[in-house]
C-alpha positions in Angstrom: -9.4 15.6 21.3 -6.4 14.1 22.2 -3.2 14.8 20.3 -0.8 11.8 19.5 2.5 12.2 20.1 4.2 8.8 18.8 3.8 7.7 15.4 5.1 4.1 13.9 6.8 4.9 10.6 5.3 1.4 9.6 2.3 -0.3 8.6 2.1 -3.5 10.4 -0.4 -6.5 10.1 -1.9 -9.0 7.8 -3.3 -6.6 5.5 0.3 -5.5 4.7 2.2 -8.6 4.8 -0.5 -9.8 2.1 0.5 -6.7 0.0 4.1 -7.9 0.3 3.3 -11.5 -0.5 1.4 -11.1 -3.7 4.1 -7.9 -5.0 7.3 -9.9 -3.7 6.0 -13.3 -3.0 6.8 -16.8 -4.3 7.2 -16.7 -8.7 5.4 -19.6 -10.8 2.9 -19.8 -8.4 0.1 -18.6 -11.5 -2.4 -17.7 -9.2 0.1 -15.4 -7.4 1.2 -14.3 -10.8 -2.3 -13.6 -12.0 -2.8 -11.8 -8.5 0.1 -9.5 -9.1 -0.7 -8.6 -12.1 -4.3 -7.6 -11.4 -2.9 -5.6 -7.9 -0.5 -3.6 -10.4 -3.5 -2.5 -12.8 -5.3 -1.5 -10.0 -2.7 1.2 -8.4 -2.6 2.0 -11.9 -5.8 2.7 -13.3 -8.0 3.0 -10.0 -5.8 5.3 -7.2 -5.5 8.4 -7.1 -1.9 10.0 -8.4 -1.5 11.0 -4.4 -2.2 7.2 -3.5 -0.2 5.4 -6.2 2.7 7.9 -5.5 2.7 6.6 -2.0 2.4 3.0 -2.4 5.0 3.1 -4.9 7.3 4.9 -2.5 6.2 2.4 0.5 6.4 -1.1 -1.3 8.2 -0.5 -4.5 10.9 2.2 -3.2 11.3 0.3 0.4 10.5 4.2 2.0 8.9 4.5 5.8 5.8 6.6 6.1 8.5 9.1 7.8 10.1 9.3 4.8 7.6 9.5 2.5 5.9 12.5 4.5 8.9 14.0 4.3 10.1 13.9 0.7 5.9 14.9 -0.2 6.0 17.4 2.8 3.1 15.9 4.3 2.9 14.5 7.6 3.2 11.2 8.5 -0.8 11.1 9.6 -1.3 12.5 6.2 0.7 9.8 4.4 -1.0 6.7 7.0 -4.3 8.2 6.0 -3.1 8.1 2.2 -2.2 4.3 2.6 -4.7 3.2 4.6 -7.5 4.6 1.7 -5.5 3.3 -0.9 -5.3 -0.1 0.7 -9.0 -0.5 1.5 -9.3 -0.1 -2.1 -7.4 -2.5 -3.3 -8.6 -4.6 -1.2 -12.4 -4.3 -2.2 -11.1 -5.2 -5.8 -9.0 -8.0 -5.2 -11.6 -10.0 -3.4 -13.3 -10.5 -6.1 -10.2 -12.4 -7.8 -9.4 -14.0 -4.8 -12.7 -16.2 -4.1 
């Protein structure tokens, strides 16, 4: 198996600019207010404590995935894998409120 030796300290792509957008997006919009809202419940009430730790540190506290690993003394792998899960599960929930 091969061992990767570079690692971006950033997610990149639609799935995160979305993120972005709803949390930090346009205000008055109500559907983008009713969006936030719901995306906030669910790190809340359906992450893990792991998870919602790290997407508070990512979107909330502005960290890299560097950074994060670091201050949880995790690797950055860890920390993508973390994201990535917690993500995908926000995202299975929000379709439903975004059809």
């Amino acid at each position: 198996m091969a061992i990767r030796n570079a690692y971006s300290d950033t997610f990149t792509g639609e799935a995160d600019e979305n993120i972005r957008e709803i949390l930090f997006g346009s205000e008055g919009n109500k559907r983008t207010e009713h969006l936030k809202r719901v995306l906030v419940r669910v790190v809340q009430n359906e992450l893990t404590p792991r998870q919602k730790e790290v997407i508070e540190m990512y979107y909330f506290r502005r960290m890299n995935i560097t950074e994060i690993g670091e201050m949880l003394e995790i690797t950055p792998q860890a920390v993508s894998a973390l994201m990535s899960r917690a993500r995908l599960k926000i995202f299975r929930i929000l379709r439903y409120y975004v059809q």
